[in-house]
VOGU-3710 file (C-alpha; in Angstrom, 3 decimals, decimal comma):
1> xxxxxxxxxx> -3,746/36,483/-98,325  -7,113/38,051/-97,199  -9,102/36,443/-94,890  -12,727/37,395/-93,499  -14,273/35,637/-91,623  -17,989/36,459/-92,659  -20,867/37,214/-90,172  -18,166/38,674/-87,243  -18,995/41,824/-88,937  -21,518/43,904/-90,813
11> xxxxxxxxxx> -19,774/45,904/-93,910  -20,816/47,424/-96,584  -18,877/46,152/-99,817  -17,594/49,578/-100,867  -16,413/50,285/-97,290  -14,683/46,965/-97,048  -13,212/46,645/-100,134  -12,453/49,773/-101,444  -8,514/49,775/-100,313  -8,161/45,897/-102,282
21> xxxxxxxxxx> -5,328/45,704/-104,685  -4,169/42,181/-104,563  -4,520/40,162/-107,486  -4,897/36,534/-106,231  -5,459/33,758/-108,594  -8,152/31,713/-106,426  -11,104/32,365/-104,235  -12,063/30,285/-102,060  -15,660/30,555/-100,535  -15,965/28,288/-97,334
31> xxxxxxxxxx> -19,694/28,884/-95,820  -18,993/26,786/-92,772  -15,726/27,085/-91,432  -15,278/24,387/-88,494  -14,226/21,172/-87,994  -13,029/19,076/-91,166  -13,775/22,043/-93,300  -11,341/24,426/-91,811  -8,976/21,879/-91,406  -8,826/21,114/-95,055
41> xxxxxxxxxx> -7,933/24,313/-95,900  -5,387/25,446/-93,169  -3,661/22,039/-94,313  -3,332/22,483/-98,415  -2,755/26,565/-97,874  -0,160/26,200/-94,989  2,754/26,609/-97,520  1,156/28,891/-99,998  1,602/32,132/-100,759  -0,683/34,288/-99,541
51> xxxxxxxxxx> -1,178/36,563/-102,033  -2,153/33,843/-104,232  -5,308/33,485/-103,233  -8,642/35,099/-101,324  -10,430/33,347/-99,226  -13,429/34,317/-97,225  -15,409/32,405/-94,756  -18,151/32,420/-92,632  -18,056/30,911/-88,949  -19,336/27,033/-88,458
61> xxxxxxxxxx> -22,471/27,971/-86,722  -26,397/27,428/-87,992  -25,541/25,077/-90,723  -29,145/25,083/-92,383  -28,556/28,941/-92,610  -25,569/28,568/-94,415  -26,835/26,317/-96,952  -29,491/28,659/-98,005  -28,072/32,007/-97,950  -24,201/31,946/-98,228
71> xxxxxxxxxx> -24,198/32,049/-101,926  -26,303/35,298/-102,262  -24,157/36,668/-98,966  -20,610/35,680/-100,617  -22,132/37,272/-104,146  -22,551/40,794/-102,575  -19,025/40,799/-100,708  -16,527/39,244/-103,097  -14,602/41,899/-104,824  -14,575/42,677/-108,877
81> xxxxxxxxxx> -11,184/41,507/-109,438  -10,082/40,320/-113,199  -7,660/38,298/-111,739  -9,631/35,073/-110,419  -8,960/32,087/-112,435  -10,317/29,582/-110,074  -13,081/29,265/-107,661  -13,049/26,570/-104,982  -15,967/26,022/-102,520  -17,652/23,904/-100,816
91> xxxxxxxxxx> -20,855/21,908/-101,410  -22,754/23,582/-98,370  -22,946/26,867/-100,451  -25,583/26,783/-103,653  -22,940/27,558/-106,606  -25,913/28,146/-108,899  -26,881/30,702/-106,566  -23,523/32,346/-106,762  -22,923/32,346/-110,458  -26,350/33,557/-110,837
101> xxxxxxxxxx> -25,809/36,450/-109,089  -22,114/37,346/-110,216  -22,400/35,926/-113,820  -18,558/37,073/-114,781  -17,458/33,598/-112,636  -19,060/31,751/-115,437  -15,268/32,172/-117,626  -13,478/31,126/-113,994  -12,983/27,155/-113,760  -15,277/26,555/-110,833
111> xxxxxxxxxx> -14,185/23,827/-108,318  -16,555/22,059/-106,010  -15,513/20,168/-103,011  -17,697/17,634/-101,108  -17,128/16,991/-97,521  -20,751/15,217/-97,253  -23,742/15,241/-99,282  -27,863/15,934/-98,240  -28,652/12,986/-100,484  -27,516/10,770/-97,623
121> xxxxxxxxxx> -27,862/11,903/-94,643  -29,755/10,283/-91,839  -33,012/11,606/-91,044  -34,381/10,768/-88,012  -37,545/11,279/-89,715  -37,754/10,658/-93,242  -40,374/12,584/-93,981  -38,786/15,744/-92,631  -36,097/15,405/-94,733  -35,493/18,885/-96,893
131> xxxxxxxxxx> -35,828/18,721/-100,048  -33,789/21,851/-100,858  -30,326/21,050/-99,439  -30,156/17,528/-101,853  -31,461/19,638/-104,722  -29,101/22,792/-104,427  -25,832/19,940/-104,512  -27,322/18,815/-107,516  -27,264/21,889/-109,277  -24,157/23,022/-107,759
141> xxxxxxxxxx> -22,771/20,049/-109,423  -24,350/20,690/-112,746  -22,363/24,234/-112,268  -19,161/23,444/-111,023  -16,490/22,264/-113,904  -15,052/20,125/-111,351  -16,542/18,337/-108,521  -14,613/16,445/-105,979  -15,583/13,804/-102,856  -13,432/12,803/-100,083
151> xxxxxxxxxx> -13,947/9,391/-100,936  -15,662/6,883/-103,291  -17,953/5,649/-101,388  -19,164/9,983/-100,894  -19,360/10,274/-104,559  -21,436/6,829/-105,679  -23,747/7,214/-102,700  -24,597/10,899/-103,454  -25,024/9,483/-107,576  -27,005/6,337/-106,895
161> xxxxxxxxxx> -29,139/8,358/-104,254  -29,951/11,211/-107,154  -32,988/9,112/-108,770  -34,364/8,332/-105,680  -34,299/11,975/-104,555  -36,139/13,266/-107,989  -38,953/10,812/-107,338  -40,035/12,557/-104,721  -41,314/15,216/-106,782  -44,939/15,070/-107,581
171> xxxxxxxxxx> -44,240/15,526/-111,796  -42,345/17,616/-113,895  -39,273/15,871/-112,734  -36,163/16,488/-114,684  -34,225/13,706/-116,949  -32,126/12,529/-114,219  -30,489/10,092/-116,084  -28,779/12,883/-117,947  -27,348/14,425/-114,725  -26,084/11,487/-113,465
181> xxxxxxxxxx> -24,281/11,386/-116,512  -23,247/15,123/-117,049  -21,840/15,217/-113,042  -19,904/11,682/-113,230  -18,249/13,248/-115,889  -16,698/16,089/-114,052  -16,566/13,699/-110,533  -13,092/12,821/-108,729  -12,245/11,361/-105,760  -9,617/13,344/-103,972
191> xxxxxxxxxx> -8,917/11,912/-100,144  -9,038/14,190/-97,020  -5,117/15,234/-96,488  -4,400/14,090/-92,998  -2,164/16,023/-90,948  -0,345/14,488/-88,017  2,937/14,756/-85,682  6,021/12,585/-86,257  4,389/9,679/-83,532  7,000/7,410/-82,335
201> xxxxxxxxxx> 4,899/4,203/-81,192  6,238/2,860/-77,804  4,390/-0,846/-76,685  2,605/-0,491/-73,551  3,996/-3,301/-71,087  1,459/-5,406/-70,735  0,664/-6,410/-66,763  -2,057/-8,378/-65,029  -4,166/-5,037/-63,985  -3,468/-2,979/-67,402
211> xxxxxxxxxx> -7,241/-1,848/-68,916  -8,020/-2,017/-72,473  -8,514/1,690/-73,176  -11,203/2,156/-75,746  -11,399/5,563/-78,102  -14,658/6,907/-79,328  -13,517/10,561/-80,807  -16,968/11,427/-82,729  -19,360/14,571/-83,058  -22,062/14,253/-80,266
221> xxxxxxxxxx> -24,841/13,907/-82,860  -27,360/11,326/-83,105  -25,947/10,110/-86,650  -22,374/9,053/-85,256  -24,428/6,675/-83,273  -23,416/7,085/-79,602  -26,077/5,348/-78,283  -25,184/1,935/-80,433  -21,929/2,258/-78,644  -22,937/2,653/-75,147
231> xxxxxxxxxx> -24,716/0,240/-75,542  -21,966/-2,106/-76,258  -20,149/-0,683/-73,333  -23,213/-1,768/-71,186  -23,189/-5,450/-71,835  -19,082/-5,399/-72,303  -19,281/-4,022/-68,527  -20,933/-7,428/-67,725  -18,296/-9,621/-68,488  -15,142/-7,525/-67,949
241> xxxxxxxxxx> -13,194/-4,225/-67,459  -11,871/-1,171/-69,603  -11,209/2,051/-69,394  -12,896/4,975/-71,764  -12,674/8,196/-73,559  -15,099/10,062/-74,931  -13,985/12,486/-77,129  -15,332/14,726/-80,644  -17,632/18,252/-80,759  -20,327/18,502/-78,629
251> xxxxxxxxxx> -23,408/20,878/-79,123  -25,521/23,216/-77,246  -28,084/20,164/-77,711  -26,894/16,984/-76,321  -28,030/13,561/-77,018  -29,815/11,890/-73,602  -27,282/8,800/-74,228  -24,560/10,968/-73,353  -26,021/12,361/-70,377  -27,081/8,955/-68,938
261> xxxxxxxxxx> -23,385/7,622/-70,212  -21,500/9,823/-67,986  -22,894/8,625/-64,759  -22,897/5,237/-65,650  -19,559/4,843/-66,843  -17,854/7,268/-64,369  -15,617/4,857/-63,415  -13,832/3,370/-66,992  -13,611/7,069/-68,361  -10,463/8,710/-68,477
271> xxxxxxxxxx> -11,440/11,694/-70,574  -14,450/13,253/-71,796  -15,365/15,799/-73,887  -13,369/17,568/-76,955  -10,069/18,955/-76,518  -9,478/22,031/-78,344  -5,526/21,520/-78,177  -4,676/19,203/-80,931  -1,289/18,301/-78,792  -3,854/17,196/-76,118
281> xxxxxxxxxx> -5,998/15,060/-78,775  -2,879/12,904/-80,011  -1,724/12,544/-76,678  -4,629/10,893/-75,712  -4,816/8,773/-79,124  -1,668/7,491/-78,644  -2,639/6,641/-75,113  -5,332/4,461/-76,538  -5,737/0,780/-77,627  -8,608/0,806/-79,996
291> xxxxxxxxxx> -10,712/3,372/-82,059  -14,542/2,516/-82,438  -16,840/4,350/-85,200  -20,476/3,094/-84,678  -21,549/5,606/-87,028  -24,330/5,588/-89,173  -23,064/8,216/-91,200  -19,390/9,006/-92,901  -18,370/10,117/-95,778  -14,214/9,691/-94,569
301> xxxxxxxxxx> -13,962/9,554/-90,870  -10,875/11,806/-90,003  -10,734/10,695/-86,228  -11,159/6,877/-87,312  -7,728/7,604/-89,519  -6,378/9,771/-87,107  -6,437/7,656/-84,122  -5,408/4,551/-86,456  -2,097/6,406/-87,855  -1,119/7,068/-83,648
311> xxxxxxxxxx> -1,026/3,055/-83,536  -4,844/2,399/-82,142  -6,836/-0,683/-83,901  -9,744/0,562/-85,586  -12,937/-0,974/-85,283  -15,267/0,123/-87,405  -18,590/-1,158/-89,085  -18,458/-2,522/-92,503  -20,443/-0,102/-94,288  -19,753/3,699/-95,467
321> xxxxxxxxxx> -16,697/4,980/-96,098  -14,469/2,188/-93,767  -14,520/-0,797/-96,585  -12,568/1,760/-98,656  -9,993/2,909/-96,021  -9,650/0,032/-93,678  -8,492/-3,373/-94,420  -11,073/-6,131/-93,810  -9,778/-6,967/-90,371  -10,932/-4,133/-89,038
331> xxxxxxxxxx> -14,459/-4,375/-89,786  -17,634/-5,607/-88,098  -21,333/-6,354/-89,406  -23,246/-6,574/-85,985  -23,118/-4,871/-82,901  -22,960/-8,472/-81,319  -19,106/-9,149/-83,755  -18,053/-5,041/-82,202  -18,722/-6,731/-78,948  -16,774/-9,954/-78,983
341> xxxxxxxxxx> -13,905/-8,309/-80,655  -13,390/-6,116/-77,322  -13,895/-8,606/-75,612  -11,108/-10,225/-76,759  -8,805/-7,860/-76,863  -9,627/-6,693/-73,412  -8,619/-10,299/-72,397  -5,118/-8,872/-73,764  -5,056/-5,455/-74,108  -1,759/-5,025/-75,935
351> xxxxxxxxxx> -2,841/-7,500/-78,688  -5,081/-4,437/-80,014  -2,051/-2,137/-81,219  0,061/-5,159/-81,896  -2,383/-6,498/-84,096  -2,611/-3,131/-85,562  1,128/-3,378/-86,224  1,226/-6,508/-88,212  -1,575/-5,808/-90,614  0,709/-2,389/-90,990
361> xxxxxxxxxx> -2,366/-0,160/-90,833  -0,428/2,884/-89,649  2,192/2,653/-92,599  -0,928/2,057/-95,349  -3,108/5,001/-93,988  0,460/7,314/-94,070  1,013/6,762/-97,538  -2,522/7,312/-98,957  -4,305/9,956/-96,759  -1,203/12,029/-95,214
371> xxxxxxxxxx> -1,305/15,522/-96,038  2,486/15,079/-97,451  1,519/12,859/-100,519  -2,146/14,600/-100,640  -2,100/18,761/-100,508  0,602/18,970/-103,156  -2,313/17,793/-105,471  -4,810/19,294/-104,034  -2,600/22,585/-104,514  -2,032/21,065/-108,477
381> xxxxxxxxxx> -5,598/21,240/-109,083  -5,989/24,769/-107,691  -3,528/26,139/-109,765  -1,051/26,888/-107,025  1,537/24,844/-108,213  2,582/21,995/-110,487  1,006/18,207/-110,113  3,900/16,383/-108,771  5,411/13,402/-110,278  4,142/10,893/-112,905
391> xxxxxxxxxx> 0,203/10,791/-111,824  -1,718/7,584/-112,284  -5,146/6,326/-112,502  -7,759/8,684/-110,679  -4,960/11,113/-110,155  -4,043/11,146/-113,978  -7,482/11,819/-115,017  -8,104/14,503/-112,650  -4,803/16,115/-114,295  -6,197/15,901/-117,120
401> xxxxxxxxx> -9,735/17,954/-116,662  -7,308/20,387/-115,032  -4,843/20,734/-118,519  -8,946/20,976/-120,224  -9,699/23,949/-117,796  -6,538/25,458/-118,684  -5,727/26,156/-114,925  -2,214/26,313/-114,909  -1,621/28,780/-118,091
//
């Protein structure tokens, strides 16, 4: 395997590439390689060969940056190999802008993957919403031979928001109808793989002082909705105790709900702040009762799954990606229900994992999102290996427009 990480550096492509002799089957073009994105990756190539494929990234910085200009950066740095046979990136880079510029891709089956889509995400302003970024997934879509989401709920959102996006434009709009048609054609639904250590679940003894300990392990953005949830934690400080930790990526910019949060709960939290040693992380998810999302935007929600698979009860809003991940139990509709249901459960904190234990929530979430049943088929549709087993339903069919692409011959 090569690896670059893009943008550490300032090359010329002769100088870089002149020595290259590998001859690896897939290229992989990651523009923003952080978080959920890099951990896709490291998980489905952990066991590959490395001279299989070539992948080249730039860093998870300046992600509006990205999303312009990574396809005409990757174009002038990817080396003219006759060997590619597959092209997997993600929908932050314009494809069209890509293929445009390196037009031999066009015979390469082209594979886009969607952690999130433009179409709906939460503008704090609506009318500064861009049109560009919804516009360039589009096309990238209308590219790509394959496109994938990370769950339904990422794929019929971004379709049913695509007629709503066109009508923005003035005239001269485009038959959208038709591309609705021509990209559900070559849409799948392929779940995050989630990776996690062999947990062995031990009960906490429950005693008259033990705390509900309450998990919120979310970016520090105003679209995960940290304020909703301090907010809760402000008139669930009323009534009883808990204890608190505050974890997920935090930016140079942070929200003033977090800064006020801090003082005011400084005596429930027991950690704050993202821990870059995943050891660390589960250690304090399995230390944990229940898992909260009060987001207002999620296309899977890897912490939510995370945290639920180390034993914690997730409570999550029912809306988004949750309904299709989390049984019914575990969802709310107001902020009033997310209240009441801590409060009850910090009336007995151990009910919240045993609870989670009967509905079997840790088992279920194994056995459809662990990277163990999932990368092997993510790794099928790269052409890294064979599909394993006898494939069924959405699985089947995506096996299927992989035999059309002739990937694996």
């Amino acid at each position: 395997m090569v690896s670059l990480t893009a943008g550490e550096s300032r090359f010329s492509i002769g100088d870089q590439w002149k020595d290259f002799d590998g001859k690896p089957d897939v290229l992989i073009l990651e523009p923003f390689h952080d978080g959920s994105h890099k951990q896709l990756l490291d998980t489905i190539l952990n066991e590959v060969d490395g001279s299989r494929f070539l992948m080249l990234t730039m860093s998870g910085k300046k992600w509006h940056w990205r999303a312009r200009n990574s396809g005409l950066y990757f174009a002038g740095i990817v080396p003219r190999l006759d060997s590619y046979r597959v092209l997997f990136a993600t929908s932050v880079m314009n494809l069209a802008d890509f293929i445009a510029l390196r037009p031999e891709f066009n015979r390469v089956a082209k594979i886009l993957y969607f952690h999130e889509n433009e179409l709906n995400y939460p503008i704090v302003n609506p009318k500064e919403r861009d049109f560009y970024y919804g516009t360039a997934q589009i096309i990238s879509c209308l590219v790509a031979d394959i496109v994938l989401f990370n769950s339904g709920y990422n794929l019929e959102s971004f379709l049913n928001a695509t007629h709503k996006h066109f009508n923005m434009m003035p005239d001269y709009l485009p038959d959208v109808s038709e591309m609705v048609r021509r990209i559900r054609g070559k849409a799948h639904v392929l779940h995050f793989p989630v990776k996690f250590p062999v947990i062995n679940a031990v009960p906490s003894p429950e005693s008259s002082d033990r705390l509900l300990h309450i998990l919120w392990p979310h970016r520090w953005e105003h679209d995960k909705g940290g304020d909703i949830f301090f907010e809760c934690l402000r008139q669930l400080k009323k009534t009883t105790r808990f204890k608190v930790s505050i974890l997920g990526q935090k930016f140079s910019e942070v929200p003033e709900a977090f800064i006020t949060a801090r003082e005011e709960f400084k005596d429930e939290i027991l950690h704050w702040g993202f821990l870059d040693q995943k050891k660390d992380y589960w250690e304090v998810l399995k230390k944990s009762d229940v898992v909260v999302s009060t987001s207002l935007h999620e296309f899977f929600g890897v912490s939510m799954v995370e945290a639920a698979i180390a034993g914690c009860f997730p409570l999550c809003p029912n809306r988004l990606s949750y309904p299709e991940i989390f049984p019914k139990e575990c969802l709310y509709n107001t902020e009033n229900q997310l209240r009441r249901r801590l409060e009850n459960f910090c009336g007995k904190p151990s009910s919240a994992r045993n609870e989670s234990s009967k509905l079997g929530i840790s088992c279920r979430l194994k056995a459809n999102y662990s990277a163990e049943v999932l990368s092997p088929i993510y790794r099928a549709v790269l052409g890294l290996e064979k599909f394993p087993g006898e494939e069924t339903g959405c699985i089947l069919e995506l096996k299927n427009c992989v035999a059309k692409l002739q990937i694996h011959e």
